[in-house]
C-alpha positions as CSV (number, residue, x, y, z in Angstrom):
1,X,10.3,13.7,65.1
2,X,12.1,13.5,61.9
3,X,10.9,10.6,59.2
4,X,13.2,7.4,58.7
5,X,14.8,8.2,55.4
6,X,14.2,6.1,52.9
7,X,16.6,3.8,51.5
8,X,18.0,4.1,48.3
9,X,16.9,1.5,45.6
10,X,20.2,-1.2,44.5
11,X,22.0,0.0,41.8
12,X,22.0,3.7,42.4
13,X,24.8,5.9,43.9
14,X,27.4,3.6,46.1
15,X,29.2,1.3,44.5
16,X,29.9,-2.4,46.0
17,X,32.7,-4.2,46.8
18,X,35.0,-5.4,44.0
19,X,34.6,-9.1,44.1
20,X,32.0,-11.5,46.3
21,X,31.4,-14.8,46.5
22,X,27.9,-15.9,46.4
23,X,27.7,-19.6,47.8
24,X,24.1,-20.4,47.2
25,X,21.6,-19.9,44.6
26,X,18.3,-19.4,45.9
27,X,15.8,-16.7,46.1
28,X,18.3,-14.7,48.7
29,X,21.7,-15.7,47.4
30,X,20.1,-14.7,44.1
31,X,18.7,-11.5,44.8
32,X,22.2,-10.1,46.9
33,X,24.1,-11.0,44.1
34,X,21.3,-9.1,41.2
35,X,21.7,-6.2,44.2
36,X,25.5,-6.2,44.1
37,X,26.0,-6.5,40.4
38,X,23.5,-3.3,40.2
39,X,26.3,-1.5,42.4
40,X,29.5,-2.3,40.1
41,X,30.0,-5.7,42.0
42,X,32.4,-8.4,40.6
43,X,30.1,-11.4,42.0
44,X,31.1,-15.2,41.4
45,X,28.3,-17.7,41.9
46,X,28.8,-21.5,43.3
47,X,25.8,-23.8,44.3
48,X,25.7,-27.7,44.2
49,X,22.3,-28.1,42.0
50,X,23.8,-27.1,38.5
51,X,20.0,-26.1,37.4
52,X,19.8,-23.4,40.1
53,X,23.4,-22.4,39.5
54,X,22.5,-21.7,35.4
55,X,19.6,-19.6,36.1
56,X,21.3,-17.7,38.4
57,X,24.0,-16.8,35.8
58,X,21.2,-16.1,32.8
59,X,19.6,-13.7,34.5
60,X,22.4,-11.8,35.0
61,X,23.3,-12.3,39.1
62,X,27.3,-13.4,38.6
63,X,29.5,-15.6,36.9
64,X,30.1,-19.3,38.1
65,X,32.8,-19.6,40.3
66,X,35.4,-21.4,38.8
67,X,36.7,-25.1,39.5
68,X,39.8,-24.1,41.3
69,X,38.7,-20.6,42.9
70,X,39.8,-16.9,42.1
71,X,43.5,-16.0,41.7
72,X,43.4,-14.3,45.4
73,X,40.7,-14.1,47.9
74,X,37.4,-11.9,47.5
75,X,36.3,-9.0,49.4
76,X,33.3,-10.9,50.9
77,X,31.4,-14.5,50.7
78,X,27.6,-14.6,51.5
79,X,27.0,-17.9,52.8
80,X,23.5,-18.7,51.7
81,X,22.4,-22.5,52.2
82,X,20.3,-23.5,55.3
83,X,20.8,-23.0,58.9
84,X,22.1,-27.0,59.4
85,X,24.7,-26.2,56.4
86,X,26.2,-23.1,57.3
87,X,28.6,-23.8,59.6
88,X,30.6,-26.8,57.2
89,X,30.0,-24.2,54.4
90,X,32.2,-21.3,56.0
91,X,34.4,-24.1,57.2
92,X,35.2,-25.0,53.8
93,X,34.9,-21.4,52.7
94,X,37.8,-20.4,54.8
95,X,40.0,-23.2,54.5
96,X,40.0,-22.5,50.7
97,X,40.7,-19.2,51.5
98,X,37.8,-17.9,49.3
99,X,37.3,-14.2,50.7
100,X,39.0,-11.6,53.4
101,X,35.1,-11.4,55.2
102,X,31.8,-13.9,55.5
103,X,28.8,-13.9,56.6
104,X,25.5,-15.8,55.9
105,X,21.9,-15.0,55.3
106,X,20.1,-18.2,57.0
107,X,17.1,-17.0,59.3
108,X,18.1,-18.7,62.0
109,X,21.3,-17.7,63.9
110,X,22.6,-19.1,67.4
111,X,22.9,-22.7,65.6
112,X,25.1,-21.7,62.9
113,X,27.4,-19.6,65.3
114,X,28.0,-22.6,67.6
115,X,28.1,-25.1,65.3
116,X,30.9,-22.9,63.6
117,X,33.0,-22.3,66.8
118,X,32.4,-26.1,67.4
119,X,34.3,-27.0,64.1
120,X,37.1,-24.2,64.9
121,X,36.0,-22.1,62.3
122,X,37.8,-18.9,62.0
123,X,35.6,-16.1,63.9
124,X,36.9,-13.2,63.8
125,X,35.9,-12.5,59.6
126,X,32.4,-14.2,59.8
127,X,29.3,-12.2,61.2
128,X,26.2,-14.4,60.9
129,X,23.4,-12.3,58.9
130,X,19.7,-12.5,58.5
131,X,17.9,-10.2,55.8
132,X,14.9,-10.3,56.6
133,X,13.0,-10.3,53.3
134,X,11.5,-13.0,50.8
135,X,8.8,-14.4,49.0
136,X,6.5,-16.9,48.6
137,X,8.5,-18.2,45.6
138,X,11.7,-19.8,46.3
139,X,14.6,-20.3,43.6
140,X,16.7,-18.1,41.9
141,X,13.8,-17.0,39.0
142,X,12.0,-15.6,41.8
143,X,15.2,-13.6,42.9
144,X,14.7,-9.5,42.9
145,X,17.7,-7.0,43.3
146,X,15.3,-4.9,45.1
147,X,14.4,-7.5,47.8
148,X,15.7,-6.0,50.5
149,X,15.0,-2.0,49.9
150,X,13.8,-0.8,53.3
151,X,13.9,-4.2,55.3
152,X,15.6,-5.0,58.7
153,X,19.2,-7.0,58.1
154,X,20.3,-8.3,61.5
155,X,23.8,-8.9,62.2
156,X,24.4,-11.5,64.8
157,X,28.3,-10.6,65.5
158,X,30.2,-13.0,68.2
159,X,32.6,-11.4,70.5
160,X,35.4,-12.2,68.7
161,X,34.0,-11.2,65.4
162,X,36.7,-8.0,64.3
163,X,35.0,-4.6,64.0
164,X,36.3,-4.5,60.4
165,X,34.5,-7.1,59.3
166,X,31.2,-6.3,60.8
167,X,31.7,-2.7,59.1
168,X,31.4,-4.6,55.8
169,X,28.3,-7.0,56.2
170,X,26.7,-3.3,57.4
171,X,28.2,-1.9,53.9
172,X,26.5,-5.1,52.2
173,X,23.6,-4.8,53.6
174,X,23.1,-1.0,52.7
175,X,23.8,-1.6,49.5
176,X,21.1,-3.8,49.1
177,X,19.3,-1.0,50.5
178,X,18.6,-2.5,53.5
179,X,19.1,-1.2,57.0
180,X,21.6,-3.4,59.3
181,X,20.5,-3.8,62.5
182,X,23.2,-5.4,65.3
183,X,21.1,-8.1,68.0
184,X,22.4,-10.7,70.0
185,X,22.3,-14.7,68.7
186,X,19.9,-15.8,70.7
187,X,17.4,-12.4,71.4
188,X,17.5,-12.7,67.2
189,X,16.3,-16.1,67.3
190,X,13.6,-15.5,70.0
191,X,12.8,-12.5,68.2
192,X,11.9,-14.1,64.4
193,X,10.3,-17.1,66.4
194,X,7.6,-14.1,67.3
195,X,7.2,-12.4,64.4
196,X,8.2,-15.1,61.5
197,X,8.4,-18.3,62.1
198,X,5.4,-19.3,64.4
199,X,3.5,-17.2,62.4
200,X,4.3,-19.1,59.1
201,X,3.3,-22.6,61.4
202,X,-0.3,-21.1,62.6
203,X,-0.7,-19.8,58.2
204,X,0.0,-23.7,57.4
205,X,-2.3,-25.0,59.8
206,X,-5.3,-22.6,59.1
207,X,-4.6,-23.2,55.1
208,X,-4.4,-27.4,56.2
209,X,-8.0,-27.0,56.9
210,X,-8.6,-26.0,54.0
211,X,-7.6,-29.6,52.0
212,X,-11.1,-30.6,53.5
213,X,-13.3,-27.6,52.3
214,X,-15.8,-28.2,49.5
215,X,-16.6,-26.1,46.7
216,X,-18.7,-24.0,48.1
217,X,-16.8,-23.2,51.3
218,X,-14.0,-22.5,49.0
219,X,-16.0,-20.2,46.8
220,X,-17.0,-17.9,49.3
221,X,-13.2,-17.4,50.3
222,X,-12.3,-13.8,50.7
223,X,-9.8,-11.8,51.1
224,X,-9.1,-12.5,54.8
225,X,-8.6,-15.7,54.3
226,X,-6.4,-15.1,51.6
227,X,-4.1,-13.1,53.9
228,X,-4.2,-15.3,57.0
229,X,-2.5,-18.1,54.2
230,X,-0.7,-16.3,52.0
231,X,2.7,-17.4,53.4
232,X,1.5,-21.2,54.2
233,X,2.5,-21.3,49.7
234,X,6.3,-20.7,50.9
235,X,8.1,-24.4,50.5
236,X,8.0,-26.8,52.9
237,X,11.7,-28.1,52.3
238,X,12.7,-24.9,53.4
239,X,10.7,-24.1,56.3
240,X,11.4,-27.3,58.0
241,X,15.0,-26.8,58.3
242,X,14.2,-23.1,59.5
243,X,11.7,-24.6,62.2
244,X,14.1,-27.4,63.5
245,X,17.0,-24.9,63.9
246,X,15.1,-23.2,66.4
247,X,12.6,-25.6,67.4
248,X,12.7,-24.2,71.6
249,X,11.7,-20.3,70.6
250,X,9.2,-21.7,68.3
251,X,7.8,-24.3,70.1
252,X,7.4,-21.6,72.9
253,X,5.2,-19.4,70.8
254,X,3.1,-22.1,69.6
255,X,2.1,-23.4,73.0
256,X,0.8,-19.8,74.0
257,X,-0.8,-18.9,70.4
258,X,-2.3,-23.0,71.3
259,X,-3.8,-21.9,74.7
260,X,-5.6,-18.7,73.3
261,X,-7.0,-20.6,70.7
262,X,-8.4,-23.8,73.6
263,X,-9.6,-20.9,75.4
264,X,-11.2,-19.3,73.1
265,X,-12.8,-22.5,71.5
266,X,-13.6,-24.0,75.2
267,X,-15.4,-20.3,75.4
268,X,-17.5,-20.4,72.1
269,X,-18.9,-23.6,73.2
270,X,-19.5,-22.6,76.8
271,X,-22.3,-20.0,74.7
272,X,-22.6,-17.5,77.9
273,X,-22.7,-13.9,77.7
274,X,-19.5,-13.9,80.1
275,X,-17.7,-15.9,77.7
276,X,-18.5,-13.9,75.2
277,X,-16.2,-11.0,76.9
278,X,-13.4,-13.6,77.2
279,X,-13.2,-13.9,73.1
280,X,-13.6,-10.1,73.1
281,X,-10.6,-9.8,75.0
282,X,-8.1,-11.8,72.8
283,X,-9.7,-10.0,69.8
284,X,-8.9,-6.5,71.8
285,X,-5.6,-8.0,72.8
286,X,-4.8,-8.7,68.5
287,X,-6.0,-5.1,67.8
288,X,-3.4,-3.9,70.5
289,X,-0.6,-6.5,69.1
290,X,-1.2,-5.8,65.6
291,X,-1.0,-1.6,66.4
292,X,2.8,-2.2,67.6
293,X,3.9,-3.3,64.6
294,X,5.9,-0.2,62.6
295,X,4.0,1.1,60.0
296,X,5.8,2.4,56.9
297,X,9.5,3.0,56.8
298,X,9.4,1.8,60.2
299,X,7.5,4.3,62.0
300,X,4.6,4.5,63.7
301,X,1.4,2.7,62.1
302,X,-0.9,5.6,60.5
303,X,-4.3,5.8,60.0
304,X,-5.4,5.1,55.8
305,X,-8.5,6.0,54.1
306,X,-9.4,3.7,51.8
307,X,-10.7,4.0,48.3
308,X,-12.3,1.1,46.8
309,X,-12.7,0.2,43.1
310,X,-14.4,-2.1,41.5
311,X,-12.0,-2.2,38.3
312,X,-12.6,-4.9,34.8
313,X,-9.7,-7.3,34.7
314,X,-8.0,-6.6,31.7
315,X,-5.1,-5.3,30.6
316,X,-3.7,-1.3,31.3
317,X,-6.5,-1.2,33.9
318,X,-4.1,-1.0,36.9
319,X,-1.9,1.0,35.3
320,X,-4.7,3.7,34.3
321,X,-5.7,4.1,38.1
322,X,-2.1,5.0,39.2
323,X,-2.2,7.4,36.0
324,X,-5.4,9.1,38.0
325,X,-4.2,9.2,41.1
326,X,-1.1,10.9,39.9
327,X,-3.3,13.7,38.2
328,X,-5.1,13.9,41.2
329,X,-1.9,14.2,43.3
330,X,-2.9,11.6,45.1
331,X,-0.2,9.1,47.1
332,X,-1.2,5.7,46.8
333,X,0.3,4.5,50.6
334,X,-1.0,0.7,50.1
335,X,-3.2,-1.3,47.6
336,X,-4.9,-5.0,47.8
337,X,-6.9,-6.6,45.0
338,X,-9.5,-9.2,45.5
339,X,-11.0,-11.0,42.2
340,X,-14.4,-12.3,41.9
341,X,-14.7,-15.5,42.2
342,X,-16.3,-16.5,38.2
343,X,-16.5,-12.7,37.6
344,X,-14.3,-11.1,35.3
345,X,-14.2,-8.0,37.3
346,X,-11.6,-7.1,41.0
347,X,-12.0,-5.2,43.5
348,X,-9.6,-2.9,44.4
349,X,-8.6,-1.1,47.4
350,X,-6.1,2.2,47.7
351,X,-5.3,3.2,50.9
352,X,-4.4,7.1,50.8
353,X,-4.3,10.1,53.6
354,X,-7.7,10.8,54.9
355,X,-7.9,14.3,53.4
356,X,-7.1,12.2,49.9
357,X,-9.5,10.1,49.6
358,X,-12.5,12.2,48.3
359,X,-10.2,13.8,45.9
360,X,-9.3,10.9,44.4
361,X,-12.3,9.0,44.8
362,X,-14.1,11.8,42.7
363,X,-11.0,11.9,39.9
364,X,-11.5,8.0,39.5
365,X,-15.3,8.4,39.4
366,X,-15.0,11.4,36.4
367,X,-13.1,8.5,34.4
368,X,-15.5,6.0,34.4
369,X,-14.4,3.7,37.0
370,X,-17.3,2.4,39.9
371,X,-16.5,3.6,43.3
372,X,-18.7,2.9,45.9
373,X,-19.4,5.3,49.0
C-alpha cells in the first residue's frame, strides 16, 4: 500500500486566492489567515473585540477590513465566531455582499446549517467547515500558519450548496495544508462528539479532582496524568458553546463513558477475583479503541521503540539531541518530556523505528547524555 503523502507546509508552492475575508480573530481565524498570507493571499480582517482584531493585524495575518467593505466582493469569507453566531454572521456576510464563496470553521455543524436555512441565508456559496486543529491557547497570539499541516478539514456541504463553491473551501483547506474531507451534517457532529468533544468533558472532570489534591498528591503527578488533562487548560467560554451546540451526540457519549466508569467502580469495590476480569475487560477494550486510531499521516498505528534521556534543563540541550540523532541517521517519529518535579533535570523520551533505537541510544550515550537500558 502506498504512504499518505504528506502535505505541504503553508506558504510553499500554490498560491491562494486573491482576496478573503477573515470574520473572526481567534486562534483559527488567525492562523487561516497567517496560512493564506503565506500563499500570496490578499486577507482583510474584521472581529468585534478591537484588542483581538490589532494583534491579529501586528503579527502579520491581514489588514482590517475597512468601515464600508472592499470595492467588489472577495473570493472567499471564513466565518470564524462560534457555532450559535454563525448563521447571523453569514447572513450579514451575504447581505453586504462581502465575498463570491463562505464557509465557516465552527466545530460544530448541523446547528449552523439550519439555523442558516431558517434565516433564508443564501446556500448555494456557503459550505459549513470544520478544521480540525487547535490548541490549548486560544486568541489570535496563539495563532500558527502551520496549524492545520496534515489535519482532517471536514466539509459539511448541503444539497443545494453549488459544486463551485465546495471546490474552493477544498482549495482553502489544502492550502493550509490540510486535507478536506466531505461528511454529512449530522454523521460530522456525531463523529467529533466521539473523538473531541466528550473527550475534552471526561479531561475537565478528571483535572476538577484535582482542585482538591494536596501537595503531595500533586507532587507525585506524572506524566499520565499530565496527558489525560492536557486539554481540560482549553477555555471554558469556548467549549461551552461548542458543548451546547451539540449537547444530544455529547450527552450520548457521556452516558456510556458514565456507565463503564459505575461499573468499573461498583467492580473495584465488589474486591472478587471475578471482578477483577470485568475491569480487565474495559482496560482490553481501551487498548483495542486506542489501536484504531490512525497513526502518522493517517495510516495505520506503528509500533515505536523508545529511547529515553534523562537530559539537564538548560538551554541548547534539546536542540543538541536532534543534532545527534541526525548524525546518527536517526528519525525522531515522536518525543514527550517530563520535568522533575524540584529537579532541574527532564526526562525525555524519542520514539524511533525499532532497528533505531540502539543506534541512537549508543550515539547519545558517546556524547555524554544518561540513557538508561
Amino acid at each position: 500500500m502506498a504512504e499518505t503523502p504528506v502535505p505541504e507546509r503553508p506558504g510553499n508552492g500554490e498560491r491562494g486566492p486573491g482576496r478573503v475575508v477573515v470574520v473572526g480573530t481567534g486562534l483559527i481565524g488567525t492562523s487561516i489567515a497567517l496560512a493564506l498570507r503565506g500563499r500570496g493571499s490578499e486577507v482583510y480582517l474584521s472581529d468585534r473585540d478591537a484588542a483581538a482584531l490589532d494583534v491579529a493585524v501586528q503579527i502579520g495575518a491581514g489588514e482590517p477590513l475597512p468601515d464600508g467593505g472592499l470595492d467588489g466582493p472577495a473570493d472567499l469569507a471564513v466565518i470564524a465566531v462560534p457555532p450559535a453566531a454563525v448563521a447571523v454572521t453569514l447572513l450579514d456576510a451575504q447581505k453586504r455582499r462581502l465575498a463570491e464563496v463562505y464557509t465557516d470553521v465552527a466545530s460544530v455543524k448541523a446547528l449552523p446549517l439550519a439555523q442558516a436555512a431558517e434565516l433564508g441565508c443564501e446556500l448555494a456559496s456557503y459550505v459549513p467547515g470544520h478544521p480540525l486543529a487547535g490548541r490549548e491557547r486560544s486568541g489570535p497570539s496563539a495563532a500558527r500558519d502551520d496549524l492545520f499541516l496534515g489535519r482532517p478539514w471536514a466539509l459539511c456541504p448541503a444539497e443545494a450548496t453549488a459544486p463551485a463553491a465546495v471546490a474552493a473551501v477544498e482549495g482553502l483547506a489544502r492550502l493550509c495544508g490540510a486535507m478536506p474531507v466531505t461528511v454529512d451534517a449530522e454523521h460530522h457532529d456525531r463523529s467529533v462528539a466521539l473523538v473531541s468533544h466528550a473527550p475534552h468533558v471526561v479531561s475537565a472532570a478528571v483535572a476538577a479532582r484535582l482542585t482538591g489534591a494536596d501537595d503531595t498528591a500533586l507532587g507525585l503527578a506524572g506524566q499520565g496524568v499530565r496527558d489525560v488533562t492536557r486539554i481540560a487548560a482549553s477555555d471554558p467560554r469556548l467549549w461551552i458553546g461548542i458543548l451546547a451546540a451539540n449537547a444530544e451526540p455529547v450527552a450520548d457519549v457521556l452516558e456510556a463513558v458514565a456507565t463503564d466508569l459505575a461499573v468499573a467502580a461498583s467492580l473495584l469495590r465488589d474486591g472478587s477475583e471475578g471482578a477483577a476480569t470485568h475491569v480487565a475487560d474495559l482496560l482490553l477494550r481501551g487498548n483495542a479503541g486506542r489501536a484504531r486510531i490512525p497513526g502518522k499521516h493517517g495510516g495505520d498505528q506503528r509500533s515505536y521503540a523508545t529511547v529515553t534521556v534523562v537530559i539537564p534543563d538548560r538551554p541548547g540541550e534539546l536542540a543538541m539531541i536532534f543534532q545527534a540523532a541526525t548524525i546518527a541517521g536517526v528519525n525522531v517519529e515522536d518525543v514527550s518530556i517530563e520535568h522533575s518535579p524540584g529537579r532541574p533535570v527532564g526526562v525525555l523520551e524519542l520514539s524511533v523505528q525499532p532497528e533505531e533505537a540502539a543506534r541512537l541510544a549508543d550515539e547519545l550515550r558517546a556524547r555524554g547524555w544518561s540513557v538508561p537500558g
